[in-house]
N, C-alpha and C positions, 0 to 999 in steps of 0.2 A: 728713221721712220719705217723704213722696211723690216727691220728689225722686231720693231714692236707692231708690225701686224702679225708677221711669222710668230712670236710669242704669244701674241694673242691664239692665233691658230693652234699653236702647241697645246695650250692652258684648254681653249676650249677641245677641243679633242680630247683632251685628258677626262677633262669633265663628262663628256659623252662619254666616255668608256667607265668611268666611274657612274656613273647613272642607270647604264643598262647594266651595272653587276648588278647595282643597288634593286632594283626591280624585278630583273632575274630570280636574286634571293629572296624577296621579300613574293615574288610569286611563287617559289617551290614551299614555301615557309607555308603560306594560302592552302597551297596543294593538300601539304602533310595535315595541316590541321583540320581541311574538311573531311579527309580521308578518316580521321581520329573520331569526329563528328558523327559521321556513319557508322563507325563501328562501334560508336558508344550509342548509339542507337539502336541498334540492330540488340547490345546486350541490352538495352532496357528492358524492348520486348519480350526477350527472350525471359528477364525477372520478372515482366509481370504475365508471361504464362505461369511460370514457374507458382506465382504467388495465387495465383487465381486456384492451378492444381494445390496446392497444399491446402487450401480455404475451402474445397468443395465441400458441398453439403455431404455429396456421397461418401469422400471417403473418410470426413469426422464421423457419420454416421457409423460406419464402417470398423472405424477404430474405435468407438464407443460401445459396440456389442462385440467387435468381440478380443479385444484388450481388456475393457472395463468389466464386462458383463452387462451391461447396459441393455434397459430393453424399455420398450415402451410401456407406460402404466394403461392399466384396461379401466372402462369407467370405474370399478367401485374402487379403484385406488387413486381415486383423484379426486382432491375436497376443494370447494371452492367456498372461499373465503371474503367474504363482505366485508368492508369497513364502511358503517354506520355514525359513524363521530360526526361527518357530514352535514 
């Protein structure tokens, strides 16, 4: 009888020590990947600055007169165009 409470107590103790690894790791595991979360975070923001500057109006503007030669049409070069089919 004595035997098999002390076994008992063995077993269970084992088990507690096996449970607080278990949780242990599966806490630092928690850690790492919200730590991972944040930093893919932080790059999202950083790509949609990123996307917003490449999109400006100003500087397609920009690169349109003076890569392209691009220039804005003055009124008499601009026709406007009716469709009448209507």
């Amino acid at each position: 009888m004595v035997f098999a409470l002390w076994a008992a107590v063995v077993l269970s103790s084992f088990a507690v020590v096996l449970s607080t690894y278990q949780v242990r790791s599966q806490v630092n595991e928690l850690a790492q990947l919200q730590r991972e979360a944040s930093n893919l975070r932080v790059e999202w923001g950083r790509f949609l600055l990123e996307q917003s500057t490449w999109g400006s109006y100003k500087r397609i503007e920009a690169i349109a007169v003076e890569s392209l030669q691009m220039q804005v049409p003055s009124d008499e070069q601009i026709t406007l165009i009716i469709d009448d089919r209507n």
